[in-house]
N, CA, C and O atoms as a GROMACS GRO file, in nm:
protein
  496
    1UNK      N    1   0.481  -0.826   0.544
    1UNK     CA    2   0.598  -0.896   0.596
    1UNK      C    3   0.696  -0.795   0.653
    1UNK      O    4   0.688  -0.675   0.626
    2UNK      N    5   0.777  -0.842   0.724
    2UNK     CA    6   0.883  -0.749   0.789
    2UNK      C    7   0.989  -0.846   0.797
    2UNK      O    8   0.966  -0.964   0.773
    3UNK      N    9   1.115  -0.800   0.831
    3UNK     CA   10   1.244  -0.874   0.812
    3UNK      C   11   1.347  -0.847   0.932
    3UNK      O   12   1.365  -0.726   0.944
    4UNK      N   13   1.398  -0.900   0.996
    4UNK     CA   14   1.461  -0.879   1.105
    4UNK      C   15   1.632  -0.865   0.986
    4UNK      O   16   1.665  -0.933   0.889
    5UNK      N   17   1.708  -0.737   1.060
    5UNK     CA   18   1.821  -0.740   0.977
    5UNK      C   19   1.950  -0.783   1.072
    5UNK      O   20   1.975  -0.748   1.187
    6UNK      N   21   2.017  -0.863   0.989
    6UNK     CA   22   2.130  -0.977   1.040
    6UNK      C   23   2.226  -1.002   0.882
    6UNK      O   24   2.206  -0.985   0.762
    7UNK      N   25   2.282  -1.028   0.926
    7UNK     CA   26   2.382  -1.087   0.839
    7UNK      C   27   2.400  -1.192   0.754
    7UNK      O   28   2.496  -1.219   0.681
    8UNK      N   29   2.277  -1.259   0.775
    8UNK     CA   30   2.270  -1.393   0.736
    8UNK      C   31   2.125  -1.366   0.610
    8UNK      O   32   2.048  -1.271   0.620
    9UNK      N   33   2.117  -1.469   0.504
    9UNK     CA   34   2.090  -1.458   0.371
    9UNK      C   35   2.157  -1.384   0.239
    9UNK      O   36   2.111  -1.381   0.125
   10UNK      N   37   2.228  -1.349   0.269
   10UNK     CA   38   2.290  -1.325   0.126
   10UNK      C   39   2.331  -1.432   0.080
   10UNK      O   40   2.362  -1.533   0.142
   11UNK      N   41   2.334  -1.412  -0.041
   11UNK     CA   42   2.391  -1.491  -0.195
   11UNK      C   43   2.444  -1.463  -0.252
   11UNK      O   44   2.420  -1.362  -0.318
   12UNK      N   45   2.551  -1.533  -0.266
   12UNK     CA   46   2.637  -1.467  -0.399
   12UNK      C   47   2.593  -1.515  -0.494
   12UNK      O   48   2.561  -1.634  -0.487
   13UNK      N   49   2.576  -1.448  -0.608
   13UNK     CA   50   2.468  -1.486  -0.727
   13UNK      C   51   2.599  -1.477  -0.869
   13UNK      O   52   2.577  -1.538  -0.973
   14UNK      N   53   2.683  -1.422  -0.858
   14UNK     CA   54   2.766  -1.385  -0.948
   14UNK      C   55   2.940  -1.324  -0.930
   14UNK      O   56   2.901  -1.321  -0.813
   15UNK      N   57   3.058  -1.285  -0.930
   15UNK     CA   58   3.191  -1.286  -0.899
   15UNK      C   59   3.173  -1.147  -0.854
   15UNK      O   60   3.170  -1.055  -0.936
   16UNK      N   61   3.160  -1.124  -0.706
   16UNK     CA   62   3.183  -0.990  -0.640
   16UNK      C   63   3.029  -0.936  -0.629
   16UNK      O   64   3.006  -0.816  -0.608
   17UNK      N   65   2.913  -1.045  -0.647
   17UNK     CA   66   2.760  -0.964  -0.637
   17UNK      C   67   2.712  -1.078  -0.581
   17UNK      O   68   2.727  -1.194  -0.620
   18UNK      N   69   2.623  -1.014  -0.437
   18UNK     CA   70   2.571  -1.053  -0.346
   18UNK      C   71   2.432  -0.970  -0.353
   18UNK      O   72   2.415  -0.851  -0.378
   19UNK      N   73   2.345  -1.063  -0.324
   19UNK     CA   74   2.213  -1.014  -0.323
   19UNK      C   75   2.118  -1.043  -0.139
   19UNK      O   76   2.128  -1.154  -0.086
   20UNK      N   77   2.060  -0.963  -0.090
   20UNK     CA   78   1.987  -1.035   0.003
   20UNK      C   79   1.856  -0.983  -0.002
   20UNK      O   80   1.850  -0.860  -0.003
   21UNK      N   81   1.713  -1.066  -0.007
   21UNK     CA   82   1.580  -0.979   0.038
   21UNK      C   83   1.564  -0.957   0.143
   21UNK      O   84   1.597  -1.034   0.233
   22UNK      N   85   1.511  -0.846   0.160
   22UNK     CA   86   1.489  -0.792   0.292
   22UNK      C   87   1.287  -0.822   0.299
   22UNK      O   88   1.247  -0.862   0.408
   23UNK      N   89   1.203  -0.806   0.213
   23UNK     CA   90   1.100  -0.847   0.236
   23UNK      C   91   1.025  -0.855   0.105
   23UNK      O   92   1.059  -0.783   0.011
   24UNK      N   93   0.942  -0.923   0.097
   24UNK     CA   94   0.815  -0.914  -0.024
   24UNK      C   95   0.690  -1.011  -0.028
   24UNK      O   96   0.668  -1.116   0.032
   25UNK      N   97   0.621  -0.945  -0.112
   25UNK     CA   98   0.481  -0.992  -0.082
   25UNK      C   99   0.440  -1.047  -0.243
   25UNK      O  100   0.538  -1.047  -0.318
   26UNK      N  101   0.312  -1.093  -0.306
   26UNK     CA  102   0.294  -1.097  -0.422
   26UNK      C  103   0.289  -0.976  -0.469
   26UNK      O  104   0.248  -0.981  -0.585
   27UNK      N  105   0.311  -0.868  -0.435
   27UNK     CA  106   0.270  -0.743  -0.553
   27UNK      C  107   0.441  -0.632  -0.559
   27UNK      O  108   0.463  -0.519  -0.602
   28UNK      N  109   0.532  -0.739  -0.492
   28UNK     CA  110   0.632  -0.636  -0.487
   28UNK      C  111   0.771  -0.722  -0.389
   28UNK      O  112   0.756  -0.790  -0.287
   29UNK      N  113   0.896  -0.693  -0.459
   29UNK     CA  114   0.985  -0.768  -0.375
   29UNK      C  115   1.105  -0.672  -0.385
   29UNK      O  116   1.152  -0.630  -0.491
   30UNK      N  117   1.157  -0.637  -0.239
   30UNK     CA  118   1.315  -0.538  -0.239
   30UNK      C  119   1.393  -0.637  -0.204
   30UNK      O  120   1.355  -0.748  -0.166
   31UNK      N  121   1.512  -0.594  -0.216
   31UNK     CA  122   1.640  -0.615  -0.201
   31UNK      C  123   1.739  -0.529  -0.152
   31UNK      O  124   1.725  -0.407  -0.151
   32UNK      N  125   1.842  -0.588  -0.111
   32UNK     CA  126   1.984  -0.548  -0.080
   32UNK      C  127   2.088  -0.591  -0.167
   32UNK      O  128   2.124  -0.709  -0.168
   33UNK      N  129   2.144  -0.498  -0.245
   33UNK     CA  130   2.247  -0.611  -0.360
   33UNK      C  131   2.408  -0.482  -0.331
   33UNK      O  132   2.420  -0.359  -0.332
   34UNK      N  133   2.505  -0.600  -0.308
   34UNK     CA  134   2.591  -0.586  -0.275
   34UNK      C  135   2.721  -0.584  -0.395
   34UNK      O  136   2.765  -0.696  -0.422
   35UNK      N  137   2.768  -0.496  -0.449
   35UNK     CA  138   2.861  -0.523  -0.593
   35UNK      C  139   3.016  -0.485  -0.547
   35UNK      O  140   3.049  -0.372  -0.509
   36UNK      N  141   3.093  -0.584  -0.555
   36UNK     CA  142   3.228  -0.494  -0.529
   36UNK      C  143   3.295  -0.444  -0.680
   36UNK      O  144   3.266  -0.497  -0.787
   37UNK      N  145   3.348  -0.383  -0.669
   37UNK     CA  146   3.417  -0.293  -0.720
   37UNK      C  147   3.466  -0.340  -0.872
   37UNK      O  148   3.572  -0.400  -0.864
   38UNK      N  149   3.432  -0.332  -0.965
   38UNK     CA  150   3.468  -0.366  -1.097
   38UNK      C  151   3.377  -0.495  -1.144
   38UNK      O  152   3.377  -0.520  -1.265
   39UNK      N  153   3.286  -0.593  -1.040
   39UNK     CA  154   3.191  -0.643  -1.101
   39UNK      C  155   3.073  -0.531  -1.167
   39UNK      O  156   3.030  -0.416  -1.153
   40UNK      N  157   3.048  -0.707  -1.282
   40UNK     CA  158   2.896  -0.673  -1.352
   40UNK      C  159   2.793  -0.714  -1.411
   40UNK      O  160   2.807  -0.812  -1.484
   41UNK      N  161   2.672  -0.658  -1.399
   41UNK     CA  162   2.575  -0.754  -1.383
   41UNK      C  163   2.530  -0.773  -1.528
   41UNK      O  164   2.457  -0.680  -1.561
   42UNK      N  165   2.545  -0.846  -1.607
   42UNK     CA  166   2.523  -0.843  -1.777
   42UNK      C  167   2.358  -0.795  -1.840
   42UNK      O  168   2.244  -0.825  -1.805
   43UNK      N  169   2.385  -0.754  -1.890
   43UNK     CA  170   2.265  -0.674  -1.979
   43UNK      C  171   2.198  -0.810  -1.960
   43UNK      O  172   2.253  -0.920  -1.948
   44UNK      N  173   2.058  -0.777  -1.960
   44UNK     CA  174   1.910  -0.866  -1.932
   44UNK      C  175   1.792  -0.807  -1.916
   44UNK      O  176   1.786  -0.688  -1.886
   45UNK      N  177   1.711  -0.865  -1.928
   45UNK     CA  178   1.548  -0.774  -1.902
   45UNK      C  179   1.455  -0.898  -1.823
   45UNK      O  180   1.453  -1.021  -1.835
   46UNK      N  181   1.392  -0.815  -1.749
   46UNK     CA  182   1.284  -0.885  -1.678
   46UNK      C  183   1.147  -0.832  -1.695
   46UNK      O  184   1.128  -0.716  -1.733
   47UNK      N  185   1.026  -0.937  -1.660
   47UNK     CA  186   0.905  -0.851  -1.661
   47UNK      C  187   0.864  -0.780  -1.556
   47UNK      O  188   0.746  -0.746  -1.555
   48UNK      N  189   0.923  -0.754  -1.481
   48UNK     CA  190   0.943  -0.622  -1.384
   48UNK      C  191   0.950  -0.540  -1.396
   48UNK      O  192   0.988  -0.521  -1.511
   49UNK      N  193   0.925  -0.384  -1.303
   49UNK     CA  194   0.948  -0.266  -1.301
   49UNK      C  195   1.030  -0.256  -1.195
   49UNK      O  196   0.979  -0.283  -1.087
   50UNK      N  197   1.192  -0.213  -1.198
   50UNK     CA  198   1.315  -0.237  -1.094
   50UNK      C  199   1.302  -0.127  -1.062
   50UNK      O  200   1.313  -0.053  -1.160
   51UNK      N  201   1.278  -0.057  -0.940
   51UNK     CA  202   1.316   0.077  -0.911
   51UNK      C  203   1.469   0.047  -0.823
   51UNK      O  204   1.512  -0.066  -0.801
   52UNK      N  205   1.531   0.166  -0.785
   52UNK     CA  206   1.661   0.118  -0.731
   52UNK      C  207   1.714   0.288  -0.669
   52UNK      O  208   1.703   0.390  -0.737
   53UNK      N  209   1.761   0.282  -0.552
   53UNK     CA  210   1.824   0.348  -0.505
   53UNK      C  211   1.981   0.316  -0.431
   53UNK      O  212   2.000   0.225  -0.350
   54UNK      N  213   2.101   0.428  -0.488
   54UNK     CA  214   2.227   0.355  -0.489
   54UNK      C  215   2.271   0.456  -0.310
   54UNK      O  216   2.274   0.576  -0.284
   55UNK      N  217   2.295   0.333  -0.229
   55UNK     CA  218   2.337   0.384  -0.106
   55UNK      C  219   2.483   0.420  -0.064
   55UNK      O  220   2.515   0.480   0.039
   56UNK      N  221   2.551   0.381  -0.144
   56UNK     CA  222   2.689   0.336  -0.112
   56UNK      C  223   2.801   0.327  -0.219
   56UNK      O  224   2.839   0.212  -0.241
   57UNK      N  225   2.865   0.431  -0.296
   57UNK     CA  226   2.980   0.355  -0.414
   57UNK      C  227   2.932   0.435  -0.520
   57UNK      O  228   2.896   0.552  -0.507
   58UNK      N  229   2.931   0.361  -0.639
   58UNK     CA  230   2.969   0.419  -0.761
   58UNK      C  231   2.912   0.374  -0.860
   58UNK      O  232   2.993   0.281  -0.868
   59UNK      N  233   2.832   0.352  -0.960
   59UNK     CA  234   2.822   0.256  -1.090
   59UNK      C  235   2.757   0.343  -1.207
   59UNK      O  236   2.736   0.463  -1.223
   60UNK      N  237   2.738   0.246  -1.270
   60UNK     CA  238   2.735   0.296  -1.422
   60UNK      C  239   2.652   0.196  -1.476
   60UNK      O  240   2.677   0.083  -1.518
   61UNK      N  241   2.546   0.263  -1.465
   61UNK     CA  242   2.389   0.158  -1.527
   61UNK      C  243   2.359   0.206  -1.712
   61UNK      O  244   2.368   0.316  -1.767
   62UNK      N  245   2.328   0.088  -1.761
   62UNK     CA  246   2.284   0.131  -1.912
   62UNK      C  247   2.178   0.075  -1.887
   62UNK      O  248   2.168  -0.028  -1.822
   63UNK      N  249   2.064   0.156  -1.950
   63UNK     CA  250   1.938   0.139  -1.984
   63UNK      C  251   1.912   0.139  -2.131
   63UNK      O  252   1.883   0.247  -2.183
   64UNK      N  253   1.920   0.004  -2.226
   64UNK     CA  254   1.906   0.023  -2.376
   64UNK      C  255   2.045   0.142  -2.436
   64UNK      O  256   2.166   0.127  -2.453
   65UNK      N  257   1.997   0.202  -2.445
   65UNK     CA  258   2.167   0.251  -2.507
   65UNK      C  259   2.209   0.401  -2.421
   65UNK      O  260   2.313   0.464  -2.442
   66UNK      N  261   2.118   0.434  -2.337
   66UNK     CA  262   2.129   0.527  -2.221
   66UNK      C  263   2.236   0.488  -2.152
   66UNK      O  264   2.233   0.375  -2.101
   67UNK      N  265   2.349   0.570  -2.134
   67UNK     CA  266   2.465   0.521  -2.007
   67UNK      C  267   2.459   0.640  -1.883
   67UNK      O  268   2.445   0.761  -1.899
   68UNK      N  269   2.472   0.580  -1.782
   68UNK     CA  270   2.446   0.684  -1.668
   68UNK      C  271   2.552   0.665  -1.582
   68UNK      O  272   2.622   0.565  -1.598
   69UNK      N  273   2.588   0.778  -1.451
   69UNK     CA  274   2.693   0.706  -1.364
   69UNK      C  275   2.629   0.764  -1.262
   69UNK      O  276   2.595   0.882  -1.265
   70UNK      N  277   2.602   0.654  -1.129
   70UNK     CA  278   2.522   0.696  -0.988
   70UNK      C  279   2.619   0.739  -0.926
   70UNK      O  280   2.732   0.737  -0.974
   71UNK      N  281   2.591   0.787  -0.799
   71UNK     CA  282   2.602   0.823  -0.686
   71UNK      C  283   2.524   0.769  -0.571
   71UNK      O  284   2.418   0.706  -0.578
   72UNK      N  285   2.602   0.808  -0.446
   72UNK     CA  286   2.515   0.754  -0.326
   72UNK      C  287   2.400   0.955  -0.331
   72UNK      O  288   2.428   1.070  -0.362
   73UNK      N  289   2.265   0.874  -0.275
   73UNK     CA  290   2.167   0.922  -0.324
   73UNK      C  291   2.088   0.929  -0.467
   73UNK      O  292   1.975   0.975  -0.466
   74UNK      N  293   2.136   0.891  -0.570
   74UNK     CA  294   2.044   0.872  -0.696
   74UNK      C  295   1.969   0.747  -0.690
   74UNK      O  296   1.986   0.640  -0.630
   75UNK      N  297   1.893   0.786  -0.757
   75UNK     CA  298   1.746   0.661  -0.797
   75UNK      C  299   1.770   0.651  -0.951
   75UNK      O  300   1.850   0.702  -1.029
   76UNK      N  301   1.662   0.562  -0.961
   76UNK     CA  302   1.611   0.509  -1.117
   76UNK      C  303   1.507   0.408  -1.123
   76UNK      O  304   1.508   0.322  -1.035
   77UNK      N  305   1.418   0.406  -1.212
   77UNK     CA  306   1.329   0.354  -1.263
   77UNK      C  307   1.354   0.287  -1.368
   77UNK      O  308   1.364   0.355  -1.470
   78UNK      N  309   1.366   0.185  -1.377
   78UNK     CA  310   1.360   0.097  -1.542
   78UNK      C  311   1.203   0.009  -1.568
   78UNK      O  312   1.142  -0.076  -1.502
   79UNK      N  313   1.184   0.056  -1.656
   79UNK     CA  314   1.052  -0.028  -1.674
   79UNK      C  315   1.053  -0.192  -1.735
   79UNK      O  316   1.145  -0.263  -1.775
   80UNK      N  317   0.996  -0.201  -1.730
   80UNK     CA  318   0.932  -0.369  -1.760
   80UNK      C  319   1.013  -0.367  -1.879
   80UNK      O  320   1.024  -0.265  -1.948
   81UNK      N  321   1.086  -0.509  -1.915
   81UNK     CA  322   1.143  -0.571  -2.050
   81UNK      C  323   1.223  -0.474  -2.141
   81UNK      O  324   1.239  -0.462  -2.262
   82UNK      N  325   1.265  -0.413  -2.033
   82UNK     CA  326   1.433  -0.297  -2.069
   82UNK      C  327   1.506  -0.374  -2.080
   82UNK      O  328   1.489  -0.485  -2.031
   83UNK      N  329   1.672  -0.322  -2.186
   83UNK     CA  330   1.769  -0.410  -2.198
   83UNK      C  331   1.834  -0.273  -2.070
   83UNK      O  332   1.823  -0.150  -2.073
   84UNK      N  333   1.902  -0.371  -1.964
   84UNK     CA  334   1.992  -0.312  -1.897
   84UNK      C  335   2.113  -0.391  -1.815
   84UNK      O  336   2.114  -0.514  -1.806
   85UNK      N  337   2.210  -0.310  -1.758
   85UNK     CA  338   2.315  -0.349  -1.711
   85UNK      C  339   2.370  -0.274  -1.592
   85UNK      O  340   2.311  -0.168  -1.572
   86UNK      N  341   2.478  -0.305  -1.496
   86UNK     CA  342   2.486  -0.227  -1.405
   86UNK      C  343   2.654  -0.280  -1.429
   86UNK      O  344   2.680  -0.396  -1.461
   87UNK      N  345   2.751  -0.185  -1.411
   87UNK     CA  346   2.924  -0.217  -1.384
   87UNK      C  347   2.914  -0.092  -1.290
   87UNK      O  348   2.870   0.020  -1.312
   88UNK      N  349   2.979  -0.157  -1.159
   88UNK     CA  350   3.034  -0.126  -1.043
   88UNK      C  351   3.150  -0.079  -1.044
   88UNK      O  352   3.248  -0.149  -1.071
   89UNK      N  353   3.157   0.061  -1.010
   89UNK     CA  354   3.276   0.148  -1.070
   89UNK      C  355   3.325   0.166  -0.912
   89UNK      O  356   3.434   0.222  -0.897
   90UNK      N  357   3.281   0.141  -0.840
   90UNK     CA  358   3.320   0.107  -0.688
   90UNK      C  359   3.273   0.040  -0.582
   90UNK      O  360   3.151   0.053  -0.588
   91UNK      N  361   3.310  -0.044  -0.463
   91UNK     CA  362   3.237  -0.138  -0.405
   91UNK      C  363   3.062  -0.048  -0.403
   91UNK      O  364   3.050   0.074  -0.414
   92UNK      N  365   2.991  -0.109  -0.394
   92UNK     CA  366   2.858   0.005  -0.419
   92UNK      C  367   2.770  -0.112  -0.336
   92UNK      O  368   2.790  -0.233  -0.322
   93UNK      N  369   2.666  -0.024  -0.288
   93UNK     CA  370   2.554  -0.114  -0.190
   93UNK      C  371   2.389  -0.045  -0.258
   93UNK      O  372   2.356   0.073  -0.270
   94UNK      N  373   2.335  -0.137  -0.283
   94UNK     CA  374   2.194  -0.095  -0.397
   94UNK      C  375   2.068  -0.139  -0.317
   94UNK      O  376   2.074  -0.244  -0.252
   95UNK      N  377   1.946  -0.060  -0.316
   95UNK     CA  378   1.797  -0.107  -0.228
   95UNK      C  379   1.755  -0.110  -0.374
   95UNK      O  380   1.778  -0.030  -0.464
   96UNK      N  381   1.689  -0.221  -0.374
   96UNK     CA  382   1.613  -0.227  -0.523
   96UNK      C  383   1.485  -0.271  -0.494
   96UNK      O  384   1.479  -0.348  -0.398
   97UNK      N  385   1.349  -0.236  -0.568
   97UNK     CA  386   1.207  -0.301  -0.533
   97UNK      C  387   1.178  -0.323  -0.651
   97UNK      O  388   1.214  -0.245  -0.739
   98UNK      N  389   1.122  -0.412  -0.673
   98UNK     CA  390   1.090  -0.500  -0.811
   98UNK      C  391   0.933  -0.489  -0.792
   98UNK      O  392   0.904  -0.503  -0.673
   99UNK      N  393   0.828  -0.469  -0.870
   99UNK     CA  394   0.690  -0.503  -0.923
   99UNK      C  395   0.644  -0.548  -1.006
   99UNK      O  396   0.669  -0.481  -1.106
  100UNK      N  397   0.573  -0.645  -1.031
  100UNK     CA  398   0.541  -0.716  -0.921
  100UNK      C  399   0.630  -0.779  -0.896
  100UNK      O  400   0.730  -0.752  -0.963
  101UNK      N  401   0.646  -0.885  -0.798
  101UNK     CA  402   0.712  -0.928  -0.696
  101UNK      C  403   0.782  -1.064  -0.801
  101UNK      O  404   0.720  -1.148  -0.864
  102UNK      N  405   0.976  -1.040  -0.786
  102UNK     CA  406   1.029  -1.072  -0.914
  102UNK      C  407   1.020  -1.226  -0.876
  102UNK      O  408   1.052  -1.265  -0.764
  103UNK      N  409   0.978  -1.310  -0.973
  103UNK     CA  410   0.942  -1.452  -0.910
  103UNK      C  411   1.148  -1.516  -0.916
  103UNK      O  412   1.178  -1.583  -0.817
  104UNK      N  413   1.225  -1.503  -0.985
  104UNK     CA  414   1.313  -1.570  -0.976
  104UNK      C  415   1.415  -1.538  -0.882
  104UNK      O  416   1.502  -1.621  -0.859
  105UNK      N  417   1.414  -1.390  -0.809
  105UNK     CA  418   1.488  -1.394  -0.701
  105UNK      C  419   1.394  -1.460  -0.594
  105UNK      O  420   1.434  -1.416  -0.486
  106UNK      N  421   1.296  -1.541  -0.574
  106UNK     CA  422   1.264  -1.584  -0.465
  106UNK      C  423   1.324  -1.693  -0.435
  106UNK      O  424   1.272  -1.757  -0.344
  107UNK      N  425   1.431  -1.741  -0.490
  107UNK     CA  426   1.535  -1.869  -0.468
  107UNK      C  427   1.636  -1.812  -0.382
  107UNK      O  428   1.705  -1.891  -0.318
  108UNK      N  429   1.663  -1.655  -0.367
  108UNK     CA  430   1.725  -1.635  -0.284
  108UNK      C  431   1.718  -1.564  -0.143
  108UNK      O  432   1.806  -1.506  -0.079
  109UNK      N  433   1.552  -1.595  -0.108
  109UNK     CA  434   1.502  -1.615   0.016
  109UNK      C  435   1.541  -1.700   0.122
  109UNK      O  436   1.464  -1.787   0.163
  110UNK      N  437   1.655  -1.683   0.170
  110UNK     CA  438   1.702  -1.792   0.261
  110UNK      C  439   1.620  -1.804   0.411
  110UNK      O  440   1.498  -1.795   0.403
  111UNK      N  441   1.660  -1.817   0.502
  111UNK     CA  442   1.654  -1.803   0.657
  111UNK      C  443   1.635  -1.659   0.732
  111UNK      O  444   1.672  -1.620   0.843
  112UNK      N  445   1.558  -1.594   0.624
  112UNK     CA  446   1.538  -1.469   0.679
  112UNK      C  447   1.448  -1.453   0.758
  112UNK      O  448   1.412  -1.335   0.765
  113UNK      N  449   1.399  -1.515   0.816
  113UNK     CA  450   1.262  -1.523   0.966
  113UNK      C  451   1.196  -1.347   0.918
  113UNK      O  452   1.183  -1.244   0.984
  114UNK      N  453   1.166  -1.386   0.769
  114UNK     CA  454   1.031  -1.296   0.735
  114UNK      C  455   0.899  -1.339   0.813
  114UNK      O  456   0.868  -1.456   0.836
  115UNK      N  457   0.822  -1.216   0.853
  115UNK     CA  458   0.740  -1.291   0.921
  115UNK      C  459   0.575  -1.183   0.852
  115UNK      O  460   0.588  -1.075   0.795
  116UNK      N  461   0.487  -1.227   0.869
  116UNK     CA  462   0.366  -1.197   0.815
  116UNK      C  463   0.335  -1.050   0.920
  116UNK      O  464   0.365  -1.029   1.038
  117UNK      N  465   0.265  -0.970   0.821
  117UNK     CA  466   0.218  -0.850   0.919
  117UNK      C  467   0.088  -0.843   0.912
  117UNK      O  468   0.026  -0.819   0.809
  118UNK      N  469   0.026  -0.870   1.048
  118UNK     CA  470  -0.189  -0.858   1.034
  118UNK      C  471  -0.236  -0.765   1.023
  118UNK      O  472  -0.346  -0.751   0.970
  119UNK      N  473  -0.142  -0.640   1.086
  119UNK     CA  474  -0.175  -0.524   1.133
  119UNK      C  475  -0.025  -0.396   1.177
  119UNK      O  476   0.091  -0.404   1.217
  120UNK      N  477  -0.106  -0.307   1.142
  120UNK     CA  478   0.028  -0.181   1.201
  120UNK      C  479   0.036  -0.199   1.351
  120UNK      O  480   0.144  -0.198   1.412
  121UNK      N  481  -0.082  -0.216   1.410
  121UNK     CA  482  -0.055  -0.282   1.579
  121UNK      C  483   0.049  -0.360   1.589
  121UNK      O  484   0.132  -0.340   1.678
  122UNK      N  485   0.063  -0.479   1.488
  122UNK     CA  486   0.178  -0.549   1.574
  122UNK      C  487   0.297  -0.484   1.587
  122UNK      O  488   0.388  -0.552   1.635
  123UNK      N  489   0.330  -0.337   1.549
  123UNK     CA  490   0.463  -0.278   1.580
  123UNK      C  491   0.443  -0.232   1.709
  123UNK      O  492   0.552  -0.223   1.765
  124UNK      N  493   0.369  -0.206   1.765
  124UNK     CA  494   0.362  -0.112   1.888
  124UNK      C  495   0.375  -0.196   1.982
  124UNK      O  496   0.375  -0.158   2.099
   0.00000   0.00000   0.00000
């Protein structure tokens, strides 16, 4: 799949957090998640593996009783059925890829004219 990028699909999922997919398949789903500044996303676990790279801002992720504070350029890995959390210590902009492909953000697949890929040809 590939994703044409526009402005349109985000969700606000929570007070100051916006989420949008940018593409996914059954074995894997990214995102764009959008946090302003003093939201947070409450401790939870999924059966996922979240990888995440922070593009933009500031936060402060706990992993089980691990506390960390990002930067634009840091990553992270949380594995499958972690207790974790994320507080946004400044407006912050997040690429996240989930494996396999997280079934309950697929409700926030809007009008994104994802479209199927047959081949690396169809880029050229």
């Amino acid at each position: 799949m590939y994703g044409v990028n526009s402005e349109n699909g985000y969700t606000e999922i929570g007070d100051g957090i916006r989420i949008k997919t940018l593409c996914h398949d059954d074995s894997m789903l990214m995102s764009e998640l959008w946090l302003q500044e003093d939201s947070v996303i409450p401790e939870h676990t999924h059966p996922d593996v979240q990888t995440g790279y922070l593009i933009k801002g500031k936060i402060r992720l706990t992993i089980n009783e691990d506390v960390r504070t990002f930067v634009p350029g840091d990553s992270w890995c949380i594995q499958a059925d972690l207790k974790h959390r994320t507080d946004a210590l400044e407006d912050s902009v997040i690429l996240e890829v989930f494996s396999p492909q997280r079934k309950d953000y697929m409700k926030y697949v809007n009008d994104l004219n994802l479209q199927p890929v047959s081949s690396i040809n169809d880029h050229q």
